[in-house]
C-alpha angles and dihedrals in degrees: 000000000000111000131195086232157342096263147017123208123202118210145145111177095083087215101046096062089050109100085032087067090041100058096041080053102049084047092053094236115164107235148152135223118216109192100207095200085083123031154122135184138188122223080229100059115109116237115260100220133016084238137049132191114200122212101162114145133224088216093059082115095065093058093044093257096105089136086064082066096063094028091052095048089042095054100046093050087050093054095041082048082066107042101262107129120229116194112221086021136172097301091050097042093045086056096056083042094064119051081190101058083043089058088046108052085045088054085044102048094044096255111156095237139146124294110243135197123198131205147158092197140052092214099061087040089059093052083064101041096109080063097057123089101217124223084078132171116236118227141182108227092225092052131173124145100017092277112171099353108147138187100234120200101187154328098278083054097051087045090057096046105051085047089049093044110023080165078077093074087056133140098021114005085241120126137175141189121209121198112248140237126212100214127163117294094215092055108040120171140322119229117193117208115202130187116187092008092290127108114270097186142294131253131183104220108204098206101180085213102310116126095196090098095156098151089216110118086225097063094036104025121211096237089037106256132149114306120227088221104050111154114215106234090057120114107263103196099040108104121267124290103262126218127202132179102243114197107167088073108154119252091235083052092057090037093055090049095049087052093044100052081045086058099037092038094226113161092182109028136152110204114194124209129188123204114237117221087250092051106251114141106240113193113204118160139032111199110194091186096065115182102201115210098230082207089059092050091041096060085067093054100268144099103233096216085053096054085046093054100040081057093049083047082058095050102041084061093047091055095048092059096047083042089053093047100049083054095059089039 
C-alpha cells in the first residue's frame, strides 16, 4: 500500500502543534497535517499514512471549533476499524473526553482519587445532596484548559450559577462535581507527563486559584502575557499559573502514572496529583493531548519534541514492520 506519508497528525488549536511540526520538520519527517475544524472523510479513502498521531483536544468547544471533538473520535474509530494504528487513539481520547470514566478507571484500578457525582439535571443532583461534601469543585464532563471549572459552596450556589450561566451544561448537558481537596497553596500540585509509558519529567504547577493549567506556553506564557487560550470564567487578576521542574518525584507516584497511562493506553499522557493535608497522593485527572513546556524539559537537560519525535520514529518503524508483515502474510 502506497501511502502520502509516514505519518498523520491529527490537531485542531493552530499554536500547540507548533513546535510538534517544527521539529518533524527540522528532522525532515514526511508527514502529513490533518486540521480536524473543517473536515470530511470516506470510509473508502485510503489512510495517508501507516501511522497516525492524534493531538485532538477536549477543550476544542471553548475556541468555536466543538465539531473537531466527534470528527475527530469518528475518524479515528473508522481507521482503527481497518488496521491503521492511531497513537493516542480512540480509547485513549474517549477517555479525556470523559471526567466520569476517568473517575472510574481511578476507582477501578485502586487509584486514591475524588469522589464524583454526575448528572444532566438539578433536580436528580438535589436528591444526593446529603452525599455531597460541600465545598465541591464544578466540572464539565468533557474538560481541557480549566474551562468552567468552579469552587461550589452549596446547592443553593450551584443552583444560582447554572441559572446565572446555562452556557456551563455545553457541549454535552453533562456536569459533575468532584469532591474537593484543601492542599497547600505554595505547593500546589504535581502533574507527570509520560511518553511510552515511561516517565518524561515532572513538573509543581502553583496555580494562585486559576483552573486554565494548560502547560503550553501559549496558554501560560513564560513572562506572564496574555494566553491565546484564556478561558473566560478564570480569575483575571490572580497572578500567573507557575511552573516549576519538580525531581524528587516518589517512586509510587511514577508507578501509579505508569499504570494509569497502561489502563488508559495513552502513548502520550500527563496525570496530575495533588498533596492532602494529611500527605496522601490524590490523582485526578489524565490528560491524552499533552502540550509539553520545552523550559521545564530543558531544565533536565532535552528538549521535549525531541524526545516526542524520537518515540513516533520508533513507532513508524514499528508500523512498517507490522505493515510489511501483514503484506507477506
Amino acid at each position: 500500500m502506497s501511502h502520502l506519508a509516514d505519518l498523520a497528525v491529527l490537531f485542531e488549536h493552530p499554536e500547540w502543534q507548533k513546535p510538534l511540526f517544527q521539529t518533524l520538520d527540522r528532522r525532515g519527517i514526511r508527514y502529513v497535517r490533518v486540521d480536524l475544524k473543517k473536515a470530511a472523510f470516506s470510509d473508502a479513502d485510503m489512510p495517508l499514512a501507516p501511522l497516525y498521531f492524534n493531538q485532538a483536544s477536549p477543550s476544542a468547544y471553548v475556541r468555536g471549533n466543538t465539531r473537531a471533538v466527534p470528527y475527530a473520535l469518528a475518524y479515528m474509530r473508522a481507521l482503527q476499524s481497518r488496521g491503521v494504528r492511531v497513537l493516542n487513539g480512540a480509547d485513549a481520547f474517549a477517555l479525556e473526553l470523559s471526567k466520569t470514566a476517568q473517575a472510574a478507571l481511578l476507582r477501578e484500578l485502586g487509584v486514591p482519587a475524588p469522589r464524583v457525582w454526575t448528572f444532566n439535571d438539578l433536580e436528580a443532583i438535589r436528591a444526593r445532596t446529603h452525599e455531597i461534601p460541600f465545598p465541591v469543585l464544578l466540572k464539565p464532563e468533557q474538560g481541557g484548559s480549566g474551562a468552567r471549572i468552579m469552587l461550589v459552596e452549596s446547592l443553593a450556589h450551584l443552583e444560582a450559577l447554572l441559572a446565572q450561566h446555562p452556557e456551563h451544561w455545553l457541549p454535552d448537558n453533562l456536569l459533575l462535581l468532584q469532591e474537593y481537596f484543601p492542599t497547600d497553596p505554595e505547593r500546589g500540585i504535581v502533574r507527570m507527563e509520560f511518553l511510552g509509558g515511561e516517565l518524561l519529567y515532572a513538573m509543581r504547577v502553583i496555580s494562585h486559584g486559576r483552573f486554565n493549567l494548560c502547560p503550553a506556553p501559549v496558554c501560560n506564557p513564560e513572562d506572564g502575557a496574555a494566553a491565546v487560550c484564556e478561558i473566560p470564567t478564570e480569575k483575571s487578576a490572580a497572578p500567573p499559573v507557575e511552573f516549576y521542574p519538580y525531581r524528587e518525584v516518589p517512586p509510587q507516584a511514577v508507578a501509579v502514572g505508569k499504570r494509569i497511562t497502561a489502563a488508559g493506553k495513552l502513548d502520550v499522557g500527563g496525570i496530575e496529583y495533588l498533596e492532602t493535608q494529611d500527605g496522601r497522593l490524590v490523582f485526578y485527572d489524565i490528560n491524552a493531548n499533552s502540550n509539553l513546556r520545552p523550559s521545564i524539559a530543558q531544565t533536565f537537560g532535552f528538549d521535549p519534541f525531541e524526545r516526542v519525535v524520537d518515540f513516533l520514529v520508533q513507532e513508524m518503524k514499528r508500523s512498517a514492520r507490522l505493515a510489511a508483515r501483514t503484506a507477506f502474510a
